[in-house]
DOMIMAR-680851 format. One record per residue (C-alpha): residue in three letters; x, y, z. Coordinates in steps of 0.2 Angstrom, whole numbers, padded with zeros to 4 digits, always signed. Example, Ala and Ser with C-alpha at 12.3 -4.5 7.8 and 13.67 -1.06 7.14 Angstrom:
Ala+0062-0022+0039
Ser+0068-0005+0036
END
This chain:
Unk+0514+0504+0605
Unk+0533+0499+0599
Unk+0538+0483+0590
Unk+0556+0478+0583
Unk+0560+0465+0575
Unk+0578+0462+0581
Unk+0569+0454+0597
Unk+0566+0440+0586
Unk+0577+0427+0581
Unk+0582+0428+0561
Unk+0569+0416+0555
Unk+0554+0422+0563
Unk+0557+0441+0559
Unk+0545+0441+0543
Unk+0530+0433+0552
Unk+0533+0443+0568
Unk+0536+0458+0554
Unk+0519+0452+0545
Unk+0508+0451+0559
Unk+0515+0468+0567
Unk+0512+0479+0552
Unk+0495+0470+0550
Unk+0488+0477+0568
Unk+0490+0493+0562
Unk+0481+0488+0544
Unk+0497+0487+0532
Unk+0499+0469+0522
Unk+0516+0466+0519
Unk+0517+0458+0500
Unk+0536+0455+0499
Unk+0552+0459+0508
Unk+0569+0449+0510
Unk+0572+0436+0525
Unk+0591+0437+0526
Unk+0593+0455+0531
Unk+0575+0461+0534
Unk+0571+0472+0546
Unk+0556+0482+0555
Unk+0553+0494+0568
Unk+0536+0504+0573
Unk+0531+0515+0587
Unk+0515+0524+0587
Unk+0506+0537+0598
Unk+0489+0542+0599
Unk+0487+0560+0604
Unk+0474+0566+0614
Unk+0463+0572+0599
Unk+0461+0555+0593
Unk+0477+0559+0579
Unk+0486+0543+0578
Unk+0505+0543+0574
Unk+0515+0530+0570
Unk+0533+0527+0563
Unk+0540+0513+0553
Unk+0557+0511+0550
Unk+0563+0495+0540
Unk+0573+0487+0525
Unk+0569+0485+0505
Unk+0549+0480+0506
Unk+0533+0481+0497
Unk+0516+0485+0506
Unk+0497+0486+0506
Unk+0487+0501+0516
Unk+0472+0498+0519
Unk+0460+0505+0533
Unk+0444+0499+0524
Unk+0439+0489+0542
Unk+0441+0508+0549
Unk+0439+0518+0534
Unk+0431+0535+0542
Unk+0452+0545+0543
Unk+0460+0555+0531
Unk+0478+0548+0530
Unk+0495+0554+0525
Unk+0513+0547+0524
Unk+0528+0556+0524
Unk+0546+0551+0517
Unk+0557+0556+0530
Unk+0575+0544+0523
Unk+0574+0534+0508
Unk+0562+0535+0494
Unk+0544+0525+0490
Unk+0535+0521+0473
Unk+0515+0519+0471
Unk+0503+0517+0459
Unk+0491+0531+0453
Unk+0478+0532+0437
Unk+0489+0516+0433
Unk+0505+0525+0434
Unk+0520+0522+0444
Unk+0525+0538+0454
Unk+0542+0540+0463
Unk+0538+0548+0482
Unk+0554+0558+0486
Unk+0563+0560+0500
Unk+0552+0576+0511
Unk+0536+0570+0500
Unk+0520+0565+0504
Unk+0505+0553+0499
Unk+0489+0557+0505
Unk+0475+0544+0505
Unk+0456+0544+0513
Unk+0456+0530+0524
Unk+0443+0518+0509
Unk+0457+0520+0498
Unk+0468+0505+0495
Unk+0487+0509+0491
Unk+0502+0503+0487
Unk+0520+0505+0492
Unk+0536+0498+0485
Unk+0552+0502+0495
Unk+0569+0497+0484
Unk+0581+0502+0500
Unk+0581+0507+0519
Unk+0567+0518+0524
Unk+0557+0527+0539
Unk+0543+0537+0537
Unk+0527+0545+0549
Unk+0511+0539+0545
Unk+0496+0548+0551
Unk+0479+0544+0551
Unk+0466+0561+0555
Unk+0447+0555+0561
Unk+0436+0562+0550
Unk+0427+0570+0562
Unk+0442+0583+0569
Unk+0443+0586+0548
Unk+0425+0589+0548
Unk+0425+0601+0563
Unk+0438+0614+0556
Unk+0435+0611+0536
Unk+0423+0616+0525
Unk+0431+0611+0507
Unk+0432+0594+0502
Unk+0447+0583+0503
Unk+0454+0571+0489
Unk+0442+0555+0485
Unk+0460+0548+0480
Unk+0474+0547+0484
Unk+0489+0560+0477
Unk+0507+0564+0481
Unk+0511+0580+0489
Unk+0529+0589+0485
Unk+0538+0593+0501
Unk+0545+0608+0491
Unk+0528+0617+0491
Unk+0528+0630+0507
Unk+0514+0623+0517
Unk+0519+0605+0514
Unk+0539+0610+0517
Unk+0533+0618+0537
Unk+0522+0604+0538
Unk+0535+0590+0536
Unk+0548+0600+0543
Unk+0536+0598+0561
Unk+0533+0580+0559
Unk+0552+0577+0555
Unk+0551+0583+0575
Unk+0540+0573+0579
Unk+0546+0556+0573
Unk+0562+0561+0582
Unk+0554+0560+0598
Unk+0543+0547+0594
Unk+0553+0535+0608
Unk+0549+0546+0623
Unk+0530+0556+0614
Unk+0518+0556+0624
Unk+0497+0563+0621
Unk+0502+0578+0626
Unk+0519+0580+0620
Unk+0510+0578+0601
Unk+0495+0590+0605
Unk+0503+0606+0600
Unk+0505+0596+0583
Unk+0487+0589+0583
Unk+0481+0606+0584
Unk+0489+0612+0570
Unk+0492+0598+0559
Unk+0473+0601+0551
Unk+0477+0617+0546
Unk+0493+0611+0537
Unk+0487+0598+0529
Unk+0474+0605+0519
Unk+0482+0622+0514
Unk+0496+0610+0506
Unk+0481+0602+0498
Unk+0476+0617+0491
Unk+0492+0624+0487
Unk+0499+0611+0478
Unk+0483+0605+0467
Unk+0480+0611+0447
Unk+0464+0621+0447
Unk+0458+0609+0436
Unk+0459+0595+0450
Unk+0451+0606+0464
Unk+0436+0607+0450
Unk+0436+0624+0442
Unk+0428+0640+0448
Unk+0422+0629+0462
Unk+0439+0624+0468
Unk+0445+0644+0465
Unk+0432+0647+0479
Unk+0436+0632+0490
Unk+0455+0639+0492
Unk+0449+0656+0493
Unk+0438+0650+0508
Unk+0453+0640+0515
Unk+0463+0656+0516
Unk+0449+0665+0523
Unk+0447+0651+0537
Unk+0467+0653+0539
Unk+0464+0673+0542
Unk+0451+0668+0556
Unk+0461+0657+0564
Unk+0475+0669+0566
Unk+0463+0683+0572
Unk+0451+0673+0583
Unk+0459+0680+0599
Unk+0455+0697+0592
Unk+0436+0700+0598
Unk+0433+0714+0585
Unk+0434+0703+0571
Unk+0422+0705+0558
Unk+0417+0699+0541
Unk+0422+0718+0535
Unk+0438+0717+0541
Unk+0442+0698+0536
Unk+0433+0705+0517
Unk+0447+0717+0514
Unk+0462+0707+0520
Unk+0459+0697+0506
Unk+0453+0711+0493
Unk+0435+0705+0492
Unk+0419+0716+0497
Unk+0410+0709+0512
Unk+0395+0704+0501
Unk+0403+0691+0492
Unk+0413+0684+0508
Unk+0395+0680+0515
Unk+0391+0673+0500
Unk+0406+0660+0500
Unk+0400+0654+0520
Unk+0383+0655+0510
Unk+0389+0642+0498
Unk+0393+0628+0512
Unk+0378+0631+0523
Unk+0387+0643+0535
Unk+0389+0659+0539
Unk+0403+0670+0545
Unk+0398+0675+0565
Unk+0393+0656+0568
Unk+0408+0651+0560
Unk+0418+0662+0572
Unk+0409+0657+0586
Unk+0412+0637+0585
Unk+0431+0637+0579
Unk+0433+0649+0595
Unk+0423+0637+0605
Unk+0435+0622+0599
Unk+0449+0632+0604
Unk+0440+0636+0625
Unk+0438+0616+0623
Unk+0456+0611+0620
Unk+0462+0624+0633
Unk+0449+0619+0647
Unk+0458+0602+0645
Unk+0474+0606+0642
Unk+0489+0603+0658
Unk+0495+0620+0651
Unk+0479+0628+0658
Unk+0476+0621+0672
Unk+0480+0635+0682
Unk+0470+0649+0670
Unk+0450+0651+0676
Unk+0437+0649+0664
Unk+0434+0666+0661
Unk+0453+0670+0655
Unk+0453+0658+0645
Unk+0436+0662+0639
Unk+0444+0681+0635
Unk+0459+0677+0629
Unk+0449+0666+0611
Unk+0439+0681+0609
Unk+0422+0679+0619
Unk+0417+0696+0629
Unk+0404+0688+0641
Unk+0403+0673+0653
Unk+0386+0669+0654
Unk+0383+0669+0634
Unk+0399+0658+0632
Unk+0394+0645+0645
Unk+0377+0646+0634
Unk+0385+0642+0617
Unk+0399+0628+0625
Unk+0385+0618+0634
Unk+0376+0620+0615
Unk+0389+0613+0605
Unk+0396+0601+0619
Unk+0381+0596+0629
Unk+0389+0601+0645
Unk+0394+0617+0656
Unk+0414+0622+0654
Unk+0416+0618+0673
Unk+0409+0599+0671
Unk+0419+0598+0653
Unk+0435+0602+0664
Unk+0430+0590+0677
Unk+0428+0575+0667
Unk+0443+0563+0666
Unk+0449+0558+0648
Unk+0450+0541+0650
Unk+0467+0532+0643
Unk+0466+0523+0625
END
């Protein structure tokens, strides 16, 4: 999808601006008719990650994806600067910053100058297949200065450069580590009073355990022992924490390596690896137990998952 509105004549460029930014659930409030202008172009990956960047003049706006509210949103500053609203405040987004949103929430935008920005909205359903901690019930702003949320922008500067010629597959590297980013800046960057006491201690020490594993999945010694004293903890208490969110560390292990078999069996990258290298290569020792677990967790053989065509959006 891409819209400009320099292929409109001068006096219809608000209303053709209006109606474009409302497709994609913004309301425009305000914004000058003399010199206004708008541009958009979103991609949806193949993980169901939608991207989208917006370019334009001075302009105030409404987001709201209440119609579709079941996404975790964020919107970066990549030129220019934004305002909002928060706890009744106004709060200055910089240039490299964030604001993060769940897609219920109603916000705010006021833009005094030229901007562009990356807007991307997360299905809560990829969030709730890698994360165990909860995400904000409001909306914040994130610093771009914090290390997770600097590497993270930094990677969507990238891909809003591209954004003319992305493509599904050009942004699913991005799709699959995007996740990842997004809730270690979270984490990072929130008072241990907002992540809600010794709760929230454990909630980021989990996250940095789920980081550990993520790295490590391809090795297929890895244990709860090992992952324990990486992060200077006995192994007792690391089964406790999976015990705390319903889990437990070897099923854990086995359904983020699973995810990773299912995005490689339909991955263009893979296409020429068997499924028993690629089975190896996450971790897995034996064919017949893996084909078990996918067809559990997918309803279907990894043969008939790499058959089936993805059909376009």
């Amino acid at each position: 999808m891409r819209f400009t509105t320099n292929a409109f004549p001068v006096e219809q460029r608000k209303d053709a601006w209006r109606f474009a930014l409302k497709r994609v659930s913004i309301t425009l409030d305000k914004a000058s008719e003399d010199q206004l202008y708008g541009e958009l172009i979103r991609v949806r990956g193949s993980m169901g990650i939608s991207f989208l960047r917006l370019t334009g003049t001075a302009q105030m706006w409404q987001v709201d994806l209440r119609e579709n509210p079941d996404c975790f949103w964020m919107m970066i500053v990549l030129d220019g600067a934004a305002e909002t609203i928060l706890d009744g405040e106004t709060v200055h987004i910089s240039d490299g910053s964030m604001i993060c949103a769940p897609g219920q929430e109603v916000v705010s935008l006021s833009f005094s100058h030229d901007q562009r920005l990356l807007w991307v909205q997360i299905p809560n359903d990829r969030l709730d297949q890698r994360f165990k901690s909860p995400l904000p019930d409001q909306p914040c702003v994130v610093s771009g200065d914090n290390g997770f949320a600097h590497v993270m922008v930094a990677m969507l500067r990238g891909v809003a450069d591209i954004m003319q010629d992305a493509s599904a597959e050009t942004v699913r590297p991005v799709e699959m580590a995007i996740a990842e980013f997004l809730l270690a800046s979270l984490l990072h960057s929130a008072p241990v009073s907002a992540l809600g006491g010794a709760a929230g201690v454990r909630a980021a020490l989990l996250e940095r355990i789920f980081q550990t594993i993520e790295m490590k999945l391809a090795d297929p010694d890895l244990s709860y022992q090992k992952v324990a004293s990486d992060h200077g903890i006995s192994p007792r208490y690391l089964q406790k924490l999976f015990e705390s969110i319903g889990d437990n560390f070897g099923h854990y292990v086995k359904v983020r390596r699973l995810e990773r078999c299912r995005l490689d069996l339909r991955s263009p990258l893979h296409a020429q690896k068997s499924i028993s290298d690629i089975l190896f290569q996450w971790g897995f020792n034996d064919s017949a137990s893996f084909s078990r677990a996918f067809r559990e967790q997918y309803g279907m053989s990894p043969r008939d998952y790499r058959k089936v065509e993805i059909l376009p959006e």
